[in-house]
C-alpha positions in Angstrom: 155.8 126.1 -30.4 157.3 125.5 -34.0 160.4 126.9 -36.4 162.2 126.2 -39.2 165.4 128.3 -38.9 169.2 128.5 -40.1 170.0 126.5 -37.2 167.4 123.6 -37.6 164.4 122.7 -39.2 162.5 122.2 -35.8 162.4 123.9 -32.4 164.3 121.2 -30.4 167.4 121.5 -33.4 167.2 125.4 -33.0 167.2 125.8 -29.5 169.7 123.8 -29.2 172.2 125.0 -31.9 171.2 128.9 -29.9 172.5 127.3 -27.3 175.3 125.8 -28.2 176.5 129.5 -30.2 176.5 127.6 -33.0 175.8 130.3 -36.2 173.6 129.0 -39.4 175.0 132.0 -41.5 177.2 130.4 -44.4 178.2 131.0 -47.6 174.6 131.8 -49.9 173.9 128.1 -51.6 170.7 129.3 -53.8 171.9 131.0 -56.3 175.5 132.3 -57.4 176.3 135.4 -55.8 180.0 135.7 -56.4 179.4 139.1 -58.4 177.7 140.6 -55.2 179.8 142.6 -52.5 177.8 140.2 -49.5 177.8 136.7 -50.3 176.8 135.2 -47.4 172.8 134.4 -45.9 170.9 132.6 -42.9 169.9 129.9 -45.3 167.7 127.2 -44.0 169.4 123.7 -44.9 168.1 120.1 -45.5 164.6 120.9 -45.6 162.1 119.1 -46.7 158.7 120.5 -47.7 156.9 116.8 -47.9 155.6 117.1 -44.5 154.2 120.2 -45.0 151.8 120.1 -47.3 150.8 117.3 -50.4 152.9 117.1 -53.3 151.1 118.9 -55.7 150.9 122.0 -53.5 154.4 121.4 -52.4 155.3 122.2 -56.1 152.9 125.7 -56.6 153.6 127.0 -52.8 156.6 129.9 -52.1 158.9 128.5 -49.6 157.7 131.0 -47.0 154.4 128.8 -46.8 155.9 126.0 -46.7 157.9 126.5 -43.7 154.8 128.6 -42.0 152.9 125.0 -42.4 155.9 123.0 -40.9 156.4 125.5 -38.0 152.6 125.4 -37.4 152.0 121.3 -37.8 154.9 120.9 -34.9 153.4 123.7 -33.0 149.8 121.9 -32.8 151.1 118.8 -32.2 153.3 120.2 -29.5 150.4 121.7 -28.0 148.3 118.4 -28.0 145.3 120.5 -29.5 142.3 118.0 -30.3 139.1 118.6 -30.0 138.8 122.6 -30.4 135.7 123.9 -32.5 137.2 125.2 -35.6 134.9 128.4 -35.4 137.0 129.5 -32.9 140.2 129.0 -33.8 142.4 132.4 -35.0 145.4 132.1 -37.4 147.5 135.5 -37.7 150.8 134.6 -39.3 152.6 137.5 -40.8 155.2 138.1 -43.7 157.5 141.1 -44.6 158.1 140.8 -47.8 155.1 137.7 -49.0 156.3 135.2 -51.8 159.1 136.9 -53.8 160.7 133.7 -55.0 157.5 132.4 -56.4 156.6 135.7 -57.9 160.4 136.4 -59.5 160.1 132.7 -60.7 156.8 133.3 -62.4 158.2 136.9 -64.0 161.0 134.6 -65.5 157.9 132.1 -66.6 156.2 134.9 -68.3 159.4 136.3 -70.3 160.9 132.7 -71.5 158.0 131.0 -72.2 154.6 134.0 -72.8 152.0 135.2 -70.6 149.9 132.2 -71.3 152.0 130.6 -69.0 152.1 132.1 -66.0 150.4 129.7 -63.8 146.4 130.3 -62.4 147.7 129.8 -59.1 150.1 132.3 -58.9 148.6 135.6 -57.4 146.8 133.6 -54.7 150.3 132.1 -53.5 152.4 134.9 -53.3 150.4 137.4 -51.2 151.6 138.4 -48.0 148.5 136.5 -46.5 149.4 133.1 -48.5 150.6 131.8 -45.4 147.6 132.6 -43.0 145.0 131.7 -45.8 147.0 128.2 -46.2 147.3 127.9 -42.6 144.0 127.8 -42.6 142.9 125.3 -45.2 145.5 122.8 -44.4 144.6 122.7 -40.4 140.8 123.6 -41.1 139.9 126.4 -38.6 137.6 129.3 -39.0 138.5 131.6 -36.6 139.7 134.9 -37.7 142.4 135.0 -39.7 144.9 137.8 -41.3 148.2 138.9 -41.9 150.5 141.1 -39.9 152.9 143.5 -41.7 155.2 145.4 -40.2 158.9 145.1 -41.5 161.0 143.3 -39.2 158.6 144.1 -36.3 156.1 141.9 -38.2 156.6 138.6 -36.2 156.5 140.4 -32.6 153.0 142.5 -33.8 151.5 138.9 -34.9 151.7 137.5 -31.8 150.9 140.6 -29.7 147.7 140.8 -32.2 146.9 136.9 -31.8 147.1 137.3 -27.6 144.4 140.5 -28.3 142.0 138.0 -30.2 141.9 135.9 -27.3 141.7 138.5 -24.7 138.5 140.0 -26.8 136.9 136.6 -26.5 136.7 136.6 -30.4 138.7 133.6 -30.4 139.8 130.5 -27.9 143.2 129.7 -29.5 145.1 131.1 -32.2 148.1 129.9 -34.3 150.2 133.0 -34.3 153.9 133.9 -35.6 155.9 135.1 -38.5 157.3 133.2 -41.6 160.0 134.9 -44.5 162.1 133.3 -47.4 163.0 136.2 -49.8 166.6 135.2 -50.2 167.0 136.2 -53.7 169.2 138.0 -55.9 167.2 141.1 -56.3 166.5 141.2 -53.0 170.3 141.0 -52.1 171.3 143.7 -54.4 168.6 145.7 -52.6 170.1 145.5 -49.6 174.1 146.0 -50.7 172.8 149.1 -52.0 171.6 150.4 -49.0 175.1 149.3 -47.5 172.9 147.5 -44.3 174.6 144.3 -44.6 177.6 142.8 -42.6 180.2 141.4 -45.3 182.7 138.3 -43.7 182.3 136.4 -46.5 185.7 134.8 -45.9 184.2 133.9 -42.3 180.4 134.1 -42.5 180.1 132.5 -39.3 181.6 135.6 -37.6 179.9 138.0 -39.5 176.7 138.5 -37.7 178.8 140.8 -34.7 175.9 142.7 -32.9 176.8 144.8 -30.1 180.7 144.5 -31.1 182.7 147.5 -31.8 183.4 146.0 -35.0 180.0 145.6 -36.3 179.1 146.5 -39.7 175.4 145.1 -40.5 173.1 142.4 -40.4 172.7 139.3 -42.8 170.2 138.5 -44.1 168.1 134.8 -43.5 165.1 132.9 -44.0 162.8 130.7 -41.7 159.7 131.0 -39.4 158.1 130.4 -36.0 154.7 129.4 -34.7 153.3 129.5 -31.5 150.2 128.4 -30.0 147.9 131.3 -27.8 145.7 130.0 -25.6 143.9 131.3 -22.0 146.0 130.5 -19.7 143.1 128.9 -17.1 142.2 126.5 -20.4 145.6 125.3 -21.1 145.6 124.4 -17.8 142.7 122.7 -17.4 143.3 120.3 -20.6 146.7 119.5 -19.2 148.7 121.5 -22.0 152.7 121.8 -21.1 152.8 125.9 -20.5 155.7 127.3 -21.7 155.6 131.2 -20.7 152.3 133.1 -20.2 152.3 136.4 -22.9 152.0 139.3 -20.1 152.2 142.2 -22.1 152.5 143.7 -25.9 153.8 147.1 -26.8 153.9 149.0 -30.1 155.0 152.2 -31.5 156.8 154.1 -34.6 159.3 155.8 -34.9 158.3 158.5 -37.2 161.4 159.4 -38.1 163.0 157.6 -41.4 162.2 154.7 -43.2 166.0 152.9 -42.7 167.5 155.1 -39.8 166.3 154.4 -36.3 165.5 157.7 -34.4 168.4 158.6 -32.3 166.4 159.6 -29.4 165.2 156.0 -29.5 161.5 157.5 -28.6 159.6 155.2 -30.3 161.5 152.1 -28.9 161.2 153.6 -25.3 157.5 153.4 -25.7 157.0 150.5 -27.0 159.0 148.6 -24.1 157.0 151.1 -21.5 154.2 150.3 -23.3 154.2 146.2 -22.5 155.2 147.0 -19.3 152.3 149.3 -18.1 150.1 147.0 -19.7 151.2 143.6 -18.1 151.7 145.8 -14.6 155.5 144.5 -14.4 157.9 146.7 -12.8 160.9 147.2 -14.9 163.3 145.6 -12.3 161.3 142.2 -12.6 162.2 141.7 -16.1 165.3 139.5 -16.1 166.4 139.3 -19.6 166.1 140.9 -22.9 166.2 139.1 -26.3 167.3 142.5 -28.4 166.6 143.2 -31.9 170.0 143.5 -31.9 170.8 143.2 -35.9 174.8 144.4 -35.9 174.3 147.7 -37.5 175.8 150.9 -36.1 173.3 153.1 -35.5 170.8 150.4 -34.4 172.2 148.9 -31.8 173.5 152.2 -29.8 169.7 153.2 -29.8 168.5 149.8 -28.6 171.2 150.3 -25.5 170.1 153.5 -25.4 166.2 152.9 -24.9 167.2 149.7 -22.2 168.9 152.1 -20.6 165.9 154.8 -20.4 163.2 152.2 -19.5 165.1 150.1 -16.9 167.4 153.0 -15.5 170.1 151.1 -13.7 168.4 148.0 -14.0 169.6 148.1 -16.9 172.9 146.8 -15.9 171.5 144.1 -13.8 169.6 142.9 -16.7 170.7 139.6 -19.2 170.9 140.8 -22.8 171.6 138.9 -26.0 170.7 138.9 -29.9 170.2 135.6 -31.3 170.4 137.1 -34.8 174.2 137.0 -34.1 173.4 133.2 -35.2 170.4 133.1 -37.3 170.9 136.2 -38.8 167.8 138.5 -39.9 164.6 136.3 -40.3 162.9 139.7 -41.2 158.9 138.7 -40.7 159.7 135.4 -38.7 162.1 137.3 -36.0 159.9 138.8 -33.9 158.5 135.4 -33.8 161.0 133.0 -33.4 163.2 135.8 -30.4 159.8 135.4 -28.9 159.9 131.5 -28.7 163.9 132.2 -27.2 162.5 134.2 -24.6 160.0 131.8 -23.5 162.1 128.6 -23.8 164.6 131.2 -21.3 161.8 131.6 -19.1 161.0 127.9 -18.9 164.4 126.1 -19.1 166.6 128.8 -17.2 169.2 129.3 -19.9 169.0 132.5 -22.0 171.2 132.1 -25.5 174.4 134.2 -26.1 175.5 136.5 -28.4 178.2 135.4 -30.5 181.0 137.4 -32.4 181.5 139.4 -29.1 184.7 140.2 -28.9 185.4 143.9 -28.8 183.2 145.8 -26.3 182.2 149.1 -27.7 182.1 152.2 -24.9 178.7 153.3 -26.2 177.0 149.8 -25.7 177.9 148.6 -22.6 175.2 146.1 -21.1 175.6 142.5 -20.2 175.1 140.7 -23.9 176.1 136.9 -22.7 179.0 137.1 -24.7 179.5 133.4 -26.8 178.3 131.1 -24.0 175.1 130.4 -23.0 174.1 131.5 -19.4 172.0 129.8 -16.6 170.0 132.5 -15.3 166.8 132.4 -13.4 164.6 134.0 -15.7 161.0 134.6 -14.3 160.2 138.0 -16.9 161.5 138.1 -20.5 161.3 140.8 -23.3 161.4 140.0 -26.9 161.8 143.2 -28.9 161.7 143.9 -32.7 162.4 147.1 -35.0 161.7 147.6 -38.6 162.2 149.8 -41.5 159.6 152.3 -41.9 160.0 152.8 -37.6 157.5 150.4 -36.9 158.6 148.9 -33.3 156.9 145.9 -31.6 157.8 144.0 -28.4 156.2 140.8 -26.3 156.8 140.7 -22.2 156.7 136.5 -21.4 156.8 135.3 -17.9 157.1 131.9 -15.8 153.9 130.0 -15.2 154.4 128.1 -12.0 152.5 124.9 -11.6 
């Protein structure tokens, strides 16, 4: 597994900074946004494209590329893949929103300086598949390869896609996950309008507040996360360190609005009974739940509400928390990288806390692992993910035992 986050620009740094309830939302460093109501972002800090890709096509690739190639070199190395025909090798690496930095900075290139200068490889670098298509070239496999996009559910529906490749035989390991970098002014003002964002720009670090009878919104950050699919027998065989095994994948919409979540919480109900029936786990032998859990209202009363549905009064019994309480919303990398949470809770025993938890709220009243970390026996662990547009996407990881 691989990730670039707001917390660290590797998985080790990450994990550990989840685990520590250490937040990476801070005052926003890329541009000035002191005219803006929210002034405050999951940025990714100290990074350093150099490793990612050669010089010149450090200088022509959007950021969101860049960090799906660094997640993805640490995720193959990690895996101690060698060896593999290329032919059968799958990439599906998804994006929300594709290359908007690269795309605004060309705009500006075009109005300052003529259309003569836009640059020849601009269109092919900020597509949604740029980082799939690059993922590609740069590691050399010939698998199948494509894009997932789906909102926020985007990172979760890649790797539930990747796992199906496998399972179809069309492909014997795949590079799967979610990558996003689209903090940008426009893109900010965007979401101020909608009023979806948390403010506590005096105290970013508390902002991010799911599940919290104070909440007020999410914030908005940057990053990605890789993992490596592979049958479970064959990854065994070659001596590969097994994190979790991906048991089930569940998917649904809404149907309903493209910013509200359905209050019935419909769609979200089927998509966690969805992994379930299809992994044949019981709902009582699912041990924690890494929630989508953004900090908005509305969102986060229907996420209760559907854990509450599905597991009955399991529910209770269960371990829930929301790591975007300190990476705040990685948009088409957090299904991805709450995926790679649940299975480093499934291998190490420890699930990550929520942060910020400091008023319970009546209406939302599970176990969220308020601000410490927890050692819990985890055996069976659900990643979900909701995006606008309703789309809904979850992964079901359990233990491997030797």
């Amino acid at each position: 597994m691989g990730a670039v986050t707001p917390l660290g620009n590797d998985l080790r740094t990450t994990w550990d900074g989840l685990l520590a309830g250490r937040s990476g939302v801070d005052t926003i460093a890329a541009f000035d946004a002191s005219e803006f109501p929210v002034r405050i972002a999951g940025e990714v800090k100290g990074y350093d494209p150099n490793g990612a890709a050669s010089a010149k096509d450090v200088r022509k690739f959007d950021r969101n590329v860049l960090f799906a190639l660094t997640a993805a070199k640490e995720a193959m190395a990690d895996a101690g893949v060698n060896g593999l025909d290329p032919e059968r090798v799958g990439v599906v690496v998804g994006n929300c929103i594709g290359g908007f930095n690269e795309l605004m900075r060309q705009y500006d290139v075009m109005r300052d300086r003529g259309p003569d200068r836009v640059s020849p490889t601009f269109l092919a670098n900020v597509l949604v598949d740029s980082a799939s298509g690059q993922l590609a070239i740069e590691l050399g496999v010939r698998g199948p390869n494509y894009a997932v996009v789906s909102a926020c559910a985007t990172g979760s529906h890649a790797l539930g896609e990747g796992a199906e490749l496998i399972r179809r035989g069309d492909a014997d390991l795949v590079i799967a996950g979610g990558t996003e970098s689209c903090i940008h002014p426009l893109i900010l003002a965007g979401f101020c309008s909608m009023r979806g964002l948390a403010t506590g720009n005096g105290d970013p670090a508390s902002a991010a507040r799911p599940f919290d009878a104070r909440r007020e919104g999410f914030v908005i950050a940057e990053g990605a996360g890789i993992v490596i699919l592979e049958d479970l027998d064959a990854a065994k065989a070659r001596g590969a360190r097994v994190y979790a095994e991906l048991l089930g994948y569940g998917a649904s919409n809404d149907a309903h609005h493209m910013l509200q979540p359905d209050p019935s919480s419909v769609g979200v109900v089927g998509m966690m009974r969805a992994a379930l029936e299809r992994s044949g786990v019981a709902p009582e032998e699912v041990d924690y739940v890494n929630a989508h859990g953004t900090g908005t209202p509305l969102g986060d009363f229907a996420e209760t509400q559907a854990l509450k549905e599905v597991f009955g009064d399991h529910a209770y019994d269960l371990v829930v928390s929301s790591t975007k309480s300190m990476l705040g919303h990685l948009f088409g990398a957090a299904g991805a990288v709450e995926a790679i949470a649940c299975a480093l809770a499934v291998h190490e025993g420890v699930v990550p806390p929520t942060i910020n938890y400091e008023q319970p709220d009546p209406a939302c009243d599970l176990d969220y692992v308020p601000n410490e970390a927890r050692a819990v026996e985890v055996r069976v662990a659900l990643s979900n993910a909701m995006g606008l547009g309703g789309h809904n996407g979850c992964v079901l990881v359990g233990r491997v035992d030797d």
